[in-house]
PDB file with SEQRES, HELIX, SHEET and CRYST1 records, atoms N, CA, C and O in Angstrom:
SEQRES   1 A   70  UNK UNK UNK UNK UNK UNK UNK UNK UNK UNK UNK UNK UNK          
SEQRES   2 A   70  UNK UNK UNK UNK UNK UNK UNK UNK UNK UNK UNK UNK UNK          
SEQRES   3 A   70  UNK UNK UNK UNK UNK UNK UNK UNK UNK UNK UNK UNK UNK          
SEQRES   4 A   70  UNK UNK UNK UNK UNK UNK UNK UNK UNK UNK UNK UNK UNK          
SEQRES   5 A   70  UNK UNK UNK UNK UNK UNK UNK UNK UNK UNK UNK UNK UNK          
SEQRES   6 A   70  UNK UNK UNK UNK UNK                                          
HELIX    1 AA1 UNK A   13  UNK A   24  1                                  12    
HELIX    2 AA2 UNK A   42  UNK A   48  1                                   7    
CRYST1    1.000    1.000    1.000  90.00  90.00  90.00 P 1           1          
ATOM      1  N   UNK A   1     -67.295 -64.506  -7.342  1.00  0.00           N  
ATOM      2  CA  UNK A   1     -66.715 -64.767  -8.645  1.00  0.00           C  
ATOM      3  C   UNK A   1     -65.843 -66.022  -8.607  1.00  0.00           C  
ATOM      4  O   UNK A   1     -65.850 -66.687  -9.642  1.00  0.00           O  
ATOM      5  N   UNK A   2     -64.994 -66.518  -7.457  1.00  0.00           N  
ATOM      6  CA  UNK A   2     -64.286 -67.380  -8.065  1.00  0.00           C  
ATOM      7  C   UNK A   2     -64.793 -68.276  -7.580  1.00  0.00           C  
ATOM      8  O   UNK A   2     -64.186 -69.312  -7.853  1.00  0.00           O  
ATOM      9  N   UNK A   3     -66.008 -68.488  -6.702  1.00  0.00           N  
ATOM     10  CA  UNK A   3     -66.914 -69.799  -6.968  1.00  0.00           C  
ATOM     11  C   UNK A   3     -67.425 -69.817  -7.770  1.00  0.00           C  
ATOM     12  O   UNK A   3     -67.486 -71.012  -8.061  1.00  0.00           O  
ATOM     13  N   UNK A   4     -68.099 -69.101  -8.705  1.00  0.00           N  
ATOM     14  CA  UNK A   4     -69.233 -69.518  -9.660  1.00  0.00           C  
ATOM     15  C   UNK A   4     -67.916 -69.653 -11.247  1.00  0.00           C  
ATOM     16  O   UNK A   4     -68.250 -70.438 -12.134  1.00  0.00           O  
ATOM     17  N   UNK A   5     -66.735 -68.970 -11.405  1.00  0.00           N  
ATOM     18  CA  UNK A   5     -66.144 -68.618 -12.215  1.00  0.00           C  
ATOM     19  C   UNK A   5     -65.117 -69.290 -12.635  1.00  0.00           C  
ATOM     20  O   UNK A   5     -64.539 -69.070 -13.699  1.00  0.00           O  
ATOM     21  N   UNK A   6     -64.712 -70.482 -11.516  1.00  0.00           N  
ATOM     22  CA  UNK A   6     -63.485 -71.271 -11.588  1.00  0.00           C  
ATOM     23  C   UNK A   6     -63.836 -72.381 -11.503  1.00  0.00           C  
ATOM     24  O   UNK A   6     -64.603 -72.646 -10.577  1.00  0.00           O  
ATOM     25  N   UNK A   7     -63.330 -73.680 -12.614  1.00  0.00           N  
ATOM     26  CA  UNK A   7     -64.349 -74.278 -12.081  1.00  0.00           C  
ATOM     27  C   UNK A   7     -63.106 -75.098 -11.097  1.00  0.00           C  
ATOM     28  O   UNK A   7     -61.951 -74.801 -10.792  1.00  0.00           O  
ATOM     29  N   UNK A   8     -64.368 -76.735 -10.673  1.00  0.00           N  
ATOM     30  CA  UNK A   8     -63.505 -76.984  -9.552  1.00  0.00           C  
ATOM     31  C   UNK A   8     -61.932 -77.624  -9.798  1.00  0.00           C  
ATOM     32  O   UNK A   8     -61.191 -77.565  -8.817  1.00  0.00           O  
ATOM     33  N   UNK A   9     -61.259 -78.369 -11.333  1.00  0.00           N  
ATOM     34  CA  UNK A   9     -60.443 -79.022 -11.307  1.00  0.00           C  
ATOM     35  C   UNK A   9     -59.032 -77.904 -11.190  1.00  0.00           C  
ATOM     36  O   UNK A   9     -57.879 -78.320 -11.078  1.00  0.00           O  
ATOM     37  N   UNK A  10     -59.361 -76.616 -11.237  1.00  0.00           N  
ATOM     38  CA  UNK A  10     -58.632 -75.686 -11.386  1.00  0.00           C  
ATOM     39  C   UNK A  10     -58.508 -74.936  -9.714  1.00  0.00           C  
ATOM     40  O   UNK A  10     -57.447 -74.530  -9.242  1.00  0.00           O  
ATOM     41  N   UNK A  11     -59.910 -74.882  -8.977  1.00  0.00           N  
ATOM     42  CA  UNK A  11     -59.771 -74.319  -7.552  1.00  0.00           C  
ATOM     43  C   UNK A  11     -60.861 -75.007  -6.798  1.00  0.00           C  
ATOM     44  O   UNK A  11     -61.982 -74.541  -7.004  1.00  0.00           O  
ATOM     45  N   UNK A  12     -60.808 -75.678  -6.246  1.00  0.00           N  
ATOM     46  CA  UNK A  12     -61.891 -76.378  -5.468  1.00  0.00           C  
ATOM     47  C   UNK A  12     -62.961 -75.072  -4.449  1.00  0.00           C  
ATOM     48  O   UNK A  12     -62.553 -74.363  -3.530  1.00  0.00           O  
ATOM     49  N   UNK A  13     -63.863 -75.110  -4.825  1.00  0.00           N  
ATOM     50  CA  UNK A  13     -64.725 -74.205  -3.759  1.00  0.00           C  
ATOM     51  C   UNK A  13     -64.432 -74.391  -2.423  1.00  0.00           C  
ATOM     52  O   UNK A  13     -64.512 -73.467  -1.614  1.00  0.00           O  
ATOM     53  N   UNK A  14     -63.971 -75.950  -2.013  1.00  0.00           N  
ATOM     54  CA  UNK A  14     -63.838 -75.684  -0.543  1.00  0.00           C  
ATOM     55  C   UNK A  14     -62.721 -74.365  -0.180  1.00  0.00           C  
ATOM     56  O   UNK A  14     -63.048 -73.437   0.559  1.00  0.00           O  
ATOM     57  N   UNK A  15     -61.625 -74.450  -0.712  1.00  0.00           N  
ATOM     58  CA  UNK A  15     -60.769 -74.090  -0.693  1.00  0.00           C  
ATOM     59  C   UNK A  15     -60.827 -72.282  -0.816  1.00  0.00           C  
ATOM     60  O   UNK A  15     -59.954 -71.606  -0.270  1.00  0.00           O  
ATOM     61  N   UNK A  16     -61.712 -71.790  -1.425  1.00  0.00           N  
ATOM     62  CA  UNK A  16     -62.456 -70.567  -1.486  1.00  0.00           C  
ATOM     63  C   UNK A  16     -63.093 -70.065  -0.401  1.00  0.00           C  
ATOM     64  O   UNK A  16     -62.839 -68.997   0.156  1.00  0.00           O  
ATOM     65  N   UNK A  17     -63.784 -70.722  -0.163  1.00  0.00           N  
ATOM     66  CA  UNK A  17     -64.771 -70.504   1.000  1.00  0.00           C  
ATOM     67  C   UNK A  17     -63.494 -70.400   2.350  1.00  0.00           C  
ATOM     68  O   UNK A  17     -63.375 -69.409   3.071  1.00  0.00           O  
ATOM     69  N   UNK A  18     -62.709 -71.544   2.447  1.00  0.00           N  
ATOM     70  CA  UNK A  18     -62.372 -71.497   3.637  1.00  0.00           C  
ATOM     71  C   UNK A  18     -61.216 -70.218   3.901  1.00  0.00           C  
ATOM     72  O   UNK A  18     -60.833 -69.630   4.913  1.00  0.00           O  
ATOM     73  N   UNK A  19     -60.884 -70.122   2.452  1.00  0.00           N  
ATOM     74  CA  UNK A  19     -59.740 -68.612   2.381  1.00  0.00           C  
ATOM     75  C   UNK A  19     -60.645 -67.350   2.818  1.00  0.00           C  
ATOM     76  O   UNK A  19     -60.197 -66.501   3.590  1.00  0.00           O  
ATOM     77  N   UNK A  20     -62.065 -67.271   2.228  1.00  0.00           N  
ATOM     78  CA  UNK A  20     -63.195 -66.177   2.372  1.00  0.00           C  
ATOM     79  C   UNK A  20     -63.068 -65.769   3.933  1.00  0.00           C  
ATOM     80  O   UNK A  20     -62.686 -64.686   4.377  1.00  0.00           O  
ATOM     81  N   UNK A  21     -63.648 -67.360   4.932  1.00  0.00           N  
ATOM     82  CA  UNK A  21     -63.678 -67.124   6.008  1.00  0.00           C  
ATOM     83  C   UNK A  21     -62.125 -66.938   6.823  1.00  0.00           C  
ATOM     84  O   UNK A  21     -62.269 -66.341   7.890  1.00  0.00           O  
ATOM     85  N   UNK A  22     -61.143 -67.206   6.620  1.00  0.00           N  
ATOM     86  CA  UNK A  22     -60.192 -66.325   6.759  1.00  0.00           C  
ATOM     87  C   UNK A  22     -59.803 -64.782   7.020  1.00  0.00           C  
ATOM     88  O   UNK A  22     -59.199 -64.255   7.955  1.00  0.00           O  
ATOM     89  N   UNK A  23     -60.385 -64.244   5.822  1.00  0.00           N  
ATOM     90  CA  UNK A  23     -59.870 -63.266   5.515  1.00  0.00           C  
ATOM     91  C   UNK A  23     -61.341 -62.263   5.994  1.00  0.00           C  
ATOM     92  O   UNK A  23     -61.341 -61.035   6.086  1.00  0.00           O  
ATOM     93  N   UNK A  24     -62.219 -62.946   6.185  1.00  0.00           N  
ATOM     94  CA  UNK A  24     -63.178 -62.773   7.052  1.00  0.00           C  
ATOM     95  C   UNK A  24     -63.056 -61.912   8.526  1.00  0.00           C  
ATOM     96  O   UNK A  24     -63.313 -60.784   8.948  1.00  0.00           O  
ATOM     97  N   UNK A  25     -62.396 -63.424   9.110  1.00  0.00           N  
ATOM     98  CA  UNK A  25     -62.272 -62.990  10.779  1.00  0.00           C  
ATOM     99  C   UNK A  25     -60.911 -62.307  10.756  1.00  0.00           C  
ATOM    100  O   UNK A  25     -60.363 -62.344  11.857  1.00  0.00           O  
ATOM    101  N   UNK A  26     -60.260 -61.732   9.860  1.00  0.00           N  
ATOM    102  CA  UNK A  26     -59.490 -60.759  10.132  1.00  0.00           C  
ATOM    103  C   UNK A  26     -59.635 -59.329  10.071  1.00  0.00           C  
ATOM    104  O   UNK A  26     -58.873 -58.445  10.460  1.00  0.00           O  
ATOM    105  N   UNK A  27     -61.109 -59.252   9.334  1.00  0.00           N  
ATOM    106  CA  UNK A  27     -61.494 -58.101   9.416  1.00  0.00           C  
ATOM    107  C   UNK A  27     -62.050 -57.325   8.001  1.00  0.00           C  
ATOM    108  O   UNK A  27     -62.676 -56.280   7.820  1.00  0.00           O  
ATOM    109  N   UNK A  28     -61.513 -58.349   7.112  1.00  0.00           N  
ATOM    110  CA  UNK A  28     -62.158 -57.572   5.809  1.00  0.00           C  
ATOM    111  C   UNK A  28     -63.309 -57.998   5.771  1.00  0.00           C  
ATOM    112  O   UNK A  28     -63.764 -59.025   6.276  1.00  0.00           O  
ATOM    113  N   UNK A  29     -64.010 -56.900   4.925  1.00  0.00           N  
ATOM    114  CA  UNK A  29     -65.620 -56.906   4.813  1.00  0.00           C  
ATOM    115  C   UNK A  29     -65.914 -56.888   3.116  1.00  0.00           C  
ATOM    116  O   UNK A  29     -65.678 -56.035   2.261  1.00  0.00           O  
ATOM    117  N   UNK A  30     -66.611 -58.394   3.045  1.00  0.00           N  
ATOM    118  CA  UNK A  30     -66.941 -57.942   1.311  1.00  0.00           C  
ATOM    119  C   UNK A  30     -68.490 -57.872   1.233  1.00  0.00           C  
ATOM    120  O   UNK A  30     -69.338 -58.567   1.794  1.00  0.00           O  
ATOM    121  N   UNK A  31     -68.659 -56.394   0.014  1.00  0.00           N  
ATOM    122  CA  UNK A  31     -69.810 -56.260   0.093  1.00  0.00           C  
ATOM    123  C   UNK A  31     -70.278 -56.424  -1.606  1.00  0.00           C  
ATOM    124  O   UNK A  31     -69.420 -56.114  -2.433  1.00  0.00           O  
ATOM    125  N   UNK A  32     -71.439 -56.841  -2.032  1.00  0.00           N  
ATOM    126  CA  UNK A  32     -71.449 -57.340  -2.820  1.00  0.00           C  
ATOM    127  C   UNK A  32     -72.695 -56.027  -3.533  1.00  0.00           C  
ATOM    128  O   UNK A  32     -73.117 -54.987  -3.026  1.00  0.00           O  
ATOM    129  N   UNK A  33     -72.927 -56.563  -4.646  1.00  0.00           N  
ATOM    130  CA  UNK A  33     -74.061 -55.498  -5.414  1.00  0.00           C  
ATOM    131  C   UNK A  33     -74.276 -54.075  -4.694  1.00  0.00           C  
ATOM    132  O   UNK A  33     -75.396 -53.654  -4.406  1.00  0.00           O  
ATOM    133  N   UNK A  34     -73.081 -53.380  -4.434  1.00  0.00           N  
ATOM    134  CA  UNK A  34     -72.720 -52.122  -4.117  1.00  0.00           C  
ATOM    135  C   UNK A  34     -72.181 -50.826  -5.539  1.00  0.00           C  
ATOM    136  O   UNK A  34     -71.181 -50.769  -6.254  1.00  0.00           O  
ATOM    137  N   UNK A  35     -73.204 -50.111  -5.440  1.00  0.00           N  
ATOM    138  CA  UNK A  35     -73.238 -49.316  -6.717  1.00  0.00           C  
ATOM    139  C   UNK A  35     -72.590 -47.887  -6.660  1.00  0.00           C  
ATOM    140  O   UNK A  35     -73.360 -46.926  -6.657  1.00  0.00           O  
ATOM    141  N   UNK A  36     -71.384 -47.695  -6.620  1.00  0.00           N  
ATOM    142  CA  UNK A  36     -70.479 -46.567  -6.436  1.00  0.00           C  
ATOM    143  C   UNK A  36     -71.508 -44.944  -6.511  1.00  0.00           C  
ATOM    144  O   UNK A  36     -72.560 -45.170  -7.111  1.00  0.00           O  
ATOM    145  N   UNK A  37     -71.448 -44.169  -6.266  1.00  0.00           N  
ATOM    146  CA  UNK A  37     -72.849 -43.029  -6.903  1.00  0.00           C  
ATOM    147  C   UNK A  37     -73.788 -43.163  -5.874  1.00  0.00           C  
ATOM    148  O   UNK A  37     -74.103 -42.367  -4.989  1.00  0.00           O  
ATOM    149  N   UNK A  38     -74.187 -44.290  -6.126  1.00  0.00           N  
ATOM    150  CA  UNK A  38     -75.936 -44.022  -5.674  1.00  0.00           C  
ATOM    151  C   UNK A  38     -75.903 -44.833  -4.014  1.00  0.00           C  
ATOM    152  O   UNK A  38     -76.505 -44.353  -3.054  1.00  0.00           O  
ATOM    153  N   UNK A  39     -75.347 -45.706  -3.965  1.00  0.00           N  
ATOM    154  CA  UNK A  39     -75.009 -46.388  -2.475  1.00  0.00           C  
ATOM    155  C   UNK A  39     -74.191 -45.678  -1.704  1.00  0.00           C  
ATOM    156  O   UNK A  39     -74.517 -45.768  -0.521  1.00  0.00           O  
ATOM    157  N   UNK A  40     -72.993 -44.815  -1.949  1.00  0.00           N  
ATOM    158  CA  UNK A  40     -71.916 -43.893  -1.367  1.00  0.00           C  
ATOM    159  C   UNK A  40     -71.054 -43.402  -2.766  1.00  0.00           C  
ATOM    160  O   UNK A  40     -70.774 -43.884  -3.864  1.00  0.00           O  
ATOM    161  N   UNK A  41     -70.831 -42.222  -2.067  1.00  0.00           N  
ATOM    162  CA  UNK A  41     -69.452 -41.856  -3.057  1.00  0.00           C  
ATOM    163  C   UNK A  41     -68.371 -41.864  -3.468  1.00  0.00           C  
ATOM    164  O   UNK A  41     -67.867 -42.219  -2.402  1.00  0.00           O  
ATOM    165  N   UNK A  42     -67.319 -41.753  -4.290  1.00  0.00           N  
ATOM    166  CA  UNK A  42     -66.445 -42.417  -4.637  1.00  0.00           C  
ATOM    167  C   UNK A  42     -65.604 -41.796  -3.166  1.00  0.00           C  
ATOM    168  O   UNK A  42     -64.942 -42.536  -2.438  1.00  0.00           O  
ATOM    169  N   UNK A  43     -65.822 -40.031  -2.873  1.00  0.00           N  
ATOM    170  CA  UNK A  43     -64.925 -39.701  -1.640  1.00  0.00           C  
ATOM    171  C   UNK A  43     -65.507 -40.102  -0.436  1.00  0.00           C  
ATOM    172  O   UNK A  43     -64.812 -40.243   0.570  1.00  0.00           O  
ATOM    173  N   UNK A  44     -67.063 -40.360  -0.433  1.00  0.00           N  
ATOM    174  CA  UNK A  44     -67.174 -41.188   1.284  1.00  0.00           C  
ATOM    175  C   UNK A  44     -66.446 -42.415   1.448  1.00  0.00           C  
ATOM    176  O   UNK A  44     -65.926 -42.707   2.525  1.00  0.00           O  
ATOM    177  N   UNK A  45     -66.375 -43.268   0.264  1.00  0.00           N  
ATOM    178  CA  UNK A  45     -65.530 -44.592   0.562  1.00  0.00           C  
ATOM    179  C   UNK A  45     -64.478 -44.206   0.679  1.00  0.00           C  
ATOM    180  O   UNK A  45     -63.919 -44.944   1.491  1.00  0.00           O  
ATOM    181  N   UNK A  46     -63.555 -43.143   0.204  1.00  0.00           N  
ATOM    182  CA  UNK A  46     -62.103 -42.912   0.555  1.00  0.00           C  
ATOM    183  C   UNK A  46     -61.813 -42.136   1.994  1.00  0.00           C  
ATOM    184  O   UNK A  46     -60.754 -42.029   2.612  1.00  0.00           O  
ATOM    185  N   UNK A  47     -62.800 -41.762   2.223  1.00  0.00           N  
ATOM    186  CA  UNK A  47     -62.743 -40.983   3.997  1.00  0.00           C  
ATOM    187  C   UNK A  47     -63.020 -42.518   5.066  1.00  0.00           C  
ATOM    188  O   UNK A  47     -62.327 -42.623   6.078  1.00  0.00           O  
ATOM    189  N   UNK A  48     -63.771 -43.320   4.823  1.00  0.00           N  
ATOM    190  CA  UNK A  48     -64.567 -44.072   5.712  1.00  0.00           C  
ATOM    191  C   UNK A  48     -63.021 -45.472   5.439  1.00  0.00           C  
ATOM    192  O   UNK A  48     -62.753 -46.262   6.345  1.00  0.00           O  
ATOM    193  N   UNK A  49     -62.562 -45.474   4.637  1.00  0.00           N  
ATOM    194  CA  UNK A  49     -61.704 -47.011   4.379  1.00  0.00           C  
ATOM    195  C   UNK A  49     -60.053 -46.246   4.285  1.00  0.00           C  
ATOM    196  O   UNK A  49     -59.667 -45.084   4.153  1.00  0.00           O  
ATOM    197  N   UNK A  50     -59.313 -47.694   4.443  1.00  0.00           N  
ATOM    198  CA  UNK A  50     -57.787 -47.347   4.553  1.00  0.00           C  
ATOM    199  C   UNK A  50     -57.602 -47.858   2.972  1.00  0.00           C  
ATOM    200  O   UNK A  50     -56.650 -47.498   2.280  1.00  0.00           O  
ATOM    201  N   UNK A  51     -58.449 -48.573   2.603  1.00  0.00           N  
ATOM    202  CA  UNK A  51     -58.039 -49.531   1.158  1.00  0.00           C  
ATOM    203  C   UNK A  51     -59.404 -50.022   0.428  1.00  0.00           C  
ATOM    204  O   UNK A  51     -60.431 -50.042   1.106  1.00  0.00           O  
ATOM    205  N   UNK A  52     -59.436 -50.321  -0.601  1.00  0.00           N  
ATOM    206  CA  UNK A  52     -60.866 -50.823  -1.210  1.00  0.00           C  
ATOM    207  C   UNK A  52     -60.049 -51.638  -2.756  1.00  0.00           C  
ATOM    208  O   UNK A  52     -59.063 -51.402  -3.455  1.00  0.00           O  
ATOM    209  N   UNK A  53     -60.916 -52.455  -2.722  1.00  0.00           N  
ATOM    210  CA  UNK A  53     -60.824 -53.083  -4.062  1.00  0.00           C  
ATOM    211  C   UNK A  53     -62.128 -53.190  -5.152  1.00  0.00           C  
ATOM    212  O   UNK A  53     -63.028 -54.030  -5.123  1.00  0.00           O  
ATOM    213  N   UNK A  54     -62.001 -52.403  -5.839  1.00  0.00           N  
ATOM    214  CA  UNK A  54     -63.134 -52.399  -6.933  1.00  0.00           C  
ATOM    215  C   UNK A  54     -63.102 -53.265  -7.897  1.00  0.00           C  
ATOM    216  O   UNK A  54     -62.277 -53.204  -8.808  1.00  0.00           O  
ATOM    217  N   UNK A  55     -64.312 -54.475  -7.761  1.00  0.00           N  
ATOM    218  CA  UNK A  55     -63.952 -55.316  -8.849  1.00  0.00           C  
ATOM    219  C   UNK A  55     -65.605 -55.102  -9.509  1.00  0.00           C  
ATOM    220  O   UNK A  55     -66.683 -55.330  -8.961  1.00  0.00           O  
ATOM    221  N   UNK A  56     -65.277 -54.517 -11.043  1.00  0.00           N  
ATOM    222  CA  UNK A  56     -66.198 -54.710 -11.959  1.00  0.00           C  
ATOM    223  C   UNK A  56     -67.661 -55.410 -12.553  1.00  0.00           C  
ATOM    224  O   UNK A  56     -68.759 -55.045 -12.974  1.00  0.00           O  
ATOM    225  N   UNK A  57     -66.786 -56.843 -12.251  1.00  0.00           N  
ATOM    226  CA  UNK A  57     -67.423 -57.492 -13.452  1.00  0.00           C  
ATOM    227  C   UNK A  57     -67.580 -57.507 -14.291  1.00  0.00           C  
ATOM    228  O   UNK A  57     -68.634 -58.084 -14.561  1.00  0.00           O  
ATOM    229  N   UNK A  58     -67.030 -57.118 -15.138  1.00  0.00           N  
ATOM    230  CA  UNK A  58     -67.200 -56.331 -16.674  1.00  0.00           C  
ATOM    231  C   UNK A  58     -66.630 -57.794 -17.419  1.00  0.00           C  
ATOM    232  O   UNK A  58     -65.492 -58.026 -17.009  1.00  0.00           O  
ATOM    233  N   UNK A  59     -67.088 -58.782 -18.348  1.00  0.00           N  
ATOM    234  CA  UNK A  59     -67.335 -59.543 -19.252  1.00  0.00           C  
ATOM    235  C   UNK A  59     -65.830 -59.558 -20.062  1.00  0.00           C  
ATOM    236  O   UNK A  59     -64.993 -60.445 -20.224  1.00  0.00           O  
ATOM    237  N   UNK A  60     -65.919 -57.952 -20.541  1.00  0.00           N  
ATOM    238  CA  UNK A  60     -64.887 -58.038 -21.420  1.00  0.00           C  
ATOM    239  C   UNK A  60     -63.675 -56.684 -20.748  1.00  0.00           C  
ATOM    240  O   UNK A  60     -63.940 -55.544 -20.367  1.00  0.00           O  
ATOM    241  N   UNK A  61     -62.264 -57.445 -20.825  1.00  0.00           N  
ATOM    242  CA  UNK A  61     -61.326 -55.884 -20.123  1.00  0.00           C  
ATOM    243  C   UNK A  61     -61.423 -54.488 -20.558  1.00  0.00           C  
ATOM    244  O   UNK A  61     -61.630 -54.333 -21.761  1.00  0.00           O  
ATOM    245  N   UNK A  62     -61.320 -53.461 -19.846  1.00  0.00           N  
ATOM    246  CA  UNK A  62     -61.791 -52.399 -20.145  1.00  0.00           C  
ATOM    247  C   UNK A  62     -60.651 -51.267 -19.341  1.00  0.00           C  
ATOM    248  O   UNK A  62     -60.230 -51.448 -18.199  1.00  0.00           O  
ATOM    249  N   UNK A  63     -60.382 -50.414 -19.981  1.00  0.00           N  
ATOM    250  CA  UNK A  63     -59.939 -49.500 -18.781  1.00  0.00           C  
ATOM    251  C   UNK A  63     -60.674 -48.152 -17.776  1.00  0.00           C  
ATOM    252  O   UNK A  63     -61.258 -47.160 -18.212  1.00  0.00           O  
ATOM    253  N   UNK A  64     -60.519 -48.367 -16.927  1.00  0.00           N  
ATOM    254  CA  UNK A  64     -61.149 -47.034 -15.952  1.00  0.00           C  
ATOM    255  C   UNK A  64     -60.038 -46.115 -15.629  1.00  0.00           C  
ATOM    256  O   UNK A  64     -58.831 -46.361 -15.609  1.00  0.00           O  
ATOM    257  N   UNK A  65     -60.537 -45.232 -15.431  1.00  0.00           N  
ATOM    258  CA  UNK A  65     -59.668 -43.984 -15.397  1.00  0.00           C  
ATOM    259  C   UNK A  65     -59.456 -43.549 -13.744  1.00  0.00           C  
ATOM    260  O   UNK A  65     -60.233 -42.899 -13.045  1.00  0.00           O  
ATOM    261  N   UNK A  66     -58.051 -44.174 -13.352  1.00  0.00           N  
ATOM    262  CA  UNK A  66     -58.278 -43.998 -11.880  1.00  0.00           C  
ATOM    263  C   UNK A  66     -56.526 -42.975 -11.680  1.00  0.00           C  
ATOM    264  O   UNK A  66     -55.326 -43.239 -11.753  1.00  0.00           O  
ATOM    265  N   UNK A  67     -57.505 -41.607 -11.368  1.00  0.00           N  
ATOM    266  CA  UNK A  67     -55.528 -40.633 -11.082  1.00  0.00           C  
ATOM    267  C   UNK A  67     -54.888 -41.646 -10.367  1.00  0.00           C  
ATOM    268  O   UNK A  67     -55.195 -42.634  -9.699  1.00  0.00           O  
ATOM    269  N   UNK A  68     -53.643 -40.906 -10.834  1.00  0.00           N  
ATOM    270  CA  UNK A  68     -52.345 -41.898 -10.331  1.00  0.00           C  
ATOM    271  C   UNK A  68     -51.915 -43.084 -10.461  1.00  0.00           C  
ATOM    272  O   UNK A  68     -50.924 -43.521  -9.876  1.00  0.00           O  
ATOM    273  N   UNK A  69     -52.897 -43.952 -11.540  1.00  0.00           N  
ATOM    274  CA  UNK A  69     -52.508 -45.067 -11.783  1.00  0.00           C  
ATOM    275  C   UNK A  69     -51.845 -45.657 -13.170  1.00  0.00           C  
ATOM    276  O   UNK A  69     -52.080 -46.790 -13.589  1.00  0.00           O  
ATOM    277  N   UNK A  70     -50.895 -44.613 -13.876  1.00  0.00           N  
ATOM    278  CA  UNK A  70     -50.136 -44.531 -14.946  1.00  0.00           C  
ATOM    279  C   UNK A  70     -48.369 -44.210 -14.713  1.00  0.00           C  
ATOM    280  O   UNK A  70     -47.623 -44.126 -15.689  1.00  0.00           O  
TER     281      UNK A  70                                                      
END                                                                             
């Protein structure tokens, strides 16, 4: 997303990429076109990870209904 989404006078792609591989060799893992349900479940990802970040994509803001986050 924030290569294809930003453009460059605002964040230069190099600058993306080289934060990516960063955060890379420290150990985070991003996985991409991963479909909550049908790829794993919402509780195998919470047994198997210490943390997760769910990002959407969703066009327009929306709210999801996640306990404990009110």
């Amino acid at each position: 997303m924030l290569i294809y989404g930003i453009p460059n006078f605002k964040l230069e792609k190099y600058v993306v990429k080289r934060r990516t591989k960063i955060l890379e060799e420290s150990g985070i893992k991003f996985v991409q076109t991963f479909e909550v349900g049908k790829d794993s479940s919402l509780n195998q990802l919470r047994e198997k990870h210490d943390a997760m970040l769910i990002a959407t994509g969703v066009y327009k803001p929306r709210e999801i209904e996640i306990p404990g986050s009110t």
